[in-house]
N, C-alpha and C positions, 0 to 999 in steps of 0.2 A: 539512610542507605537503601537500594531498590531491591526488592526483591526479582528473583528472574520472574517469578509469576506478575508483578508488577512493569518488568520491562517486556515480558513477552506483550502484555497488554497495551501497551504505549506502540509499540511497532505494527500490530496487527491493526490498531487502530488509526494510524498514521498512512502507513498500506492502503486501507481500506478507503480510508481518506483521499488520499491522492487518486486512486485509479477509479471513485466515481467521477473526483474534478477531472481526469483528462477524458473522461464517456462524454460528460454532461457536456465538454466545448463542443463536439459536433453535433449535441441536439442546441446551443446556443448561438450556434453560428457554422450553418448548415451551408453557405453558399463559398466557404474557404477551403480551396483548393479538390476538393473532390474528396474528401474521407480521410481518414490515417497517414499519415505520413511515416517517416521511419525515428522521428524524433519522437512522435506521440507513442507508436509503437514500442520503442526501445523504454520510455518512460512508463510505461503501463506492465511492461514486463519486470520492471525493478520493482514499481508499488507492489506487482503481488506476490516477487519474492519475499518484502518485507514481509506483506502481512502474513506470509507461508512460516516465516525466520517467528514472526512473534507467535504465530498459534504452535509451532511446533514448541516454543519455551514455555507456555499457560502449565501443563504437567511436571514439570519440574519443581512445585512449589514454591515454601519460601526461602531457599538458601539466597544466602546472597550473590548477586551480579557480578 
């Protein structure tokens, strides 16, 4: 069974994950479409509510999920 300090760390880390992979596409491929879009946008804005959603659970220790 997960602990929330275990699930807070799984999300912030998933978070944290995903909203360097959508940074890194426009230093990977600079010449697509001109920057940001609203797709990437909107996708960068959910990676860091997660990892917002897991660090705020890290304090809640080990009860269960």
């Amino acid at each position: 069974m997960m602990t929330k300090r275990q699930l807070g760390k799984l999300c912030a880390g998933i978070g944290l994950l995903a909203a360097l992979v959508i940074l890194a596409l426009d230093v990977l491929f600079p010449g697509r479409e001109g920057g940001f879009g609203p797709g990437q946008i909107t996708a960068l804005l959910v990676s860091i509510a997660l990892f917002l959603l897991g660090m705020s659970l890290l304090p809640l220790g080990d009860d269960p999920a």
